[in-house]
MIVOSE-874827 format. One record per residue (C-alpha): x, y, z. Coordinates in steps of 0.1 Angstrom, whole numbers, padded with zeros to 4 digits, always signed. Layout:
BEGIN
XYZ/...
***
This chain:
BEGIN
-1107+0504-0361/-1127+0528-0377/-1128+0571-0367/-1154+0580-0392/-1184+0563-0402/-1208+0575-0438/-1244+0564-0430/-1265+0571-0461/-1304+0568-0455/-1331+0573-0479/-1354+0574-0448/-1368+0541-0455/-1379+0515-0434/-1352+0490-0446/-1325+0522-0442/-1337+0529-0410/-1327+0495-0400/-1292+0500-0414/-1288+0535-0394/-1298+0521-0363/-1270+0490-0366/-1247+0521-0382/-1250+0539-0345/-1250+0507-0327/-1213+0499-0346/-1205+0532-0343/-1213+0535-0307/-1192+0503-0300/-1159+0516-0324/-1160+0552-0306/-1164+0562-0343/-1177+0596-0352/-1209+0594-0381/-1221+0615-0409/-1253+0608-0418/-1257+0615-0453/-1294+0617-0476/-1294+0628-0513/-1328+0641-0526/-1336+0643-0565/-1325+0674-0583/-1353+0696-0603/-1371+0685-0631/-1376+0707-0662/-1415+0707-0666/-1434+0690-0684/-1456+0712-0711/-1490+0697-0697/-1474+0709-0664/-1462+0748-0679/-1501+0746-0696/-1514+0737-0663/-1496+0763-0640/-1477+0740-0620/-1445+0750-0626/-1419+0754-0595/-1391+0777-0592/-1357+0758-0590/-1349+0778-0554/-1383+0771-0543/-1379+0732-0555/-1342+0732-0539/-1355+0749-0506/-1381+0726-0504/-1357+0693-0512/-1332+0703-0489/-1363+0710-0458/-1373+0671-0466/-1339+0661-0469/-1334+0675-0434/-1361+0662-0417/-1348+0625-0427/-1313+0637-0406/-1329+0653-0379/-1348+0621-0369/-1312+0601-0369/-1298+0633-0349/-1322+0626-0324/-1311+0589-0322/-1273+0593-0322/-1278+0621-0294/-1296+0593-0272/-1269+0570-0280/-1241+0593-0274/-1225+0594-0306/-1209+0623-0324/-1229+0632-0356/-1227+0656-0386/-1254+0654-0414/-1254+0660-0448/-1278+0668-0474/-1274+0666-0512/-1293+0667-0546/-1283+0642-0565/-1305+0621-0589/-1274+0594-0588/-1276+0589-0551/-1247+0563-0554/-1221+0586-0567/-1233+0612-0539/-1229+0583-0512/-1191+0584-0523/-1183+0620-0531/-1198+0627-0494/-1176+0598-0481/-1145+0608-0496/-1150+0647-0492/-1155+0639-0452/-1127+0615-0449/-1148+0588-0441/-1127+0555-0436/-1162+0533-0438/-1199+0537-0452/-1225+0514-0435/-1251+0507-0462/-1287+0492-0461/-1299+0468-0487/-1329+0454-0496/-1318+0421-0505/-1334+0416-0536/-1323+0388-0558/-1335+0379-0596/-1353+0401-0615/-1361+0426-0592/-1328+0437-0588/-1323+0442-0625/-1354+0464-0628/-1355+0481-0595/-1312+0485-0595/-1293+0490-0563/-1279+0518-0547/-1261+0498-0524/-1243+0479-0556/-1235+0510-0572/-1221+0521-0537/-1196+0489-0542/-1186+0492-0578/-1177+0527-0571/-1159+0532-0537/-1130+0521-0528/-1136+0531-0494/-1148+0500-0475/-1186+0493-0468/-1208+0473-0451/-1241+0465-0467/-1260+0459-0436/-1293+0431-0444/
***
């Protein structure tokens, strides 16, 4: 079955769902997981925000990105430790999350990514998007969008 599972998490309640059933599945198929989390890259400031003082170096803004990012993995760490399964964790900045959710895939030989998705239908979907429907136009490593 499958050896090595992509679980990509915003941190969000719906993908905290997902990366529970992702360790569950990956418990069950002796697979090993990667949990994976893009943050947004830096901004250029704004000239209200240079005028007003509140400008952040990029290192500072990546150091701090990175720490958040972390946090996110840390707290599925400490749930695929209870549950015995093998986990790296990976970080990214990436204001195209779905195109890091494949890169990170591919670049750690993943053979699956398990996927949350919010489900919406109608015009929500067309203004909000979906990462999870980018993630399936662009792979061509197999998912499962978990609901």
């Amino acid at each position: 079955m499958y050896k090595h599972i992509l679980i990509p998490t915003d941190g969000t309640p719906t993908a905290e769902k997902a990366v529970a059933a992702g360790l569950k599945f990956a418990k069950w198929s002796k697979a090993k997981v990667t949990v994976f989390t893009a943050m947004p890259e830096y901004r250029i400031p704004t000239t209200p925000e240079v005028a007003a003082g509140k400008v952040m170096p990029i290192a500072e803004y990546e150091r701090r990105a990175r720490a958040q990012g972390q946090k996110v993995l840390d707290k599925v760490a400490r749930r695929a430790r209870a549950a015995g399964v093998r986990l790296d964790a990976e970080t990214a900045l990436s204001d195209r999350p779905a195109e890091a959710i494949v890169a990170a895939a591919q670049k750690n030989g993943c053979d699956l990514i398990f996927i949350g998705s919010h489900g919406r239908k109608g015009i929500k979907a067309l203004l909000l998007g979906s990462q999870t429907h980018e993630v399936l136009n662009r792979s061509s490593i197999p998912t499962l969008v978990y609901r």
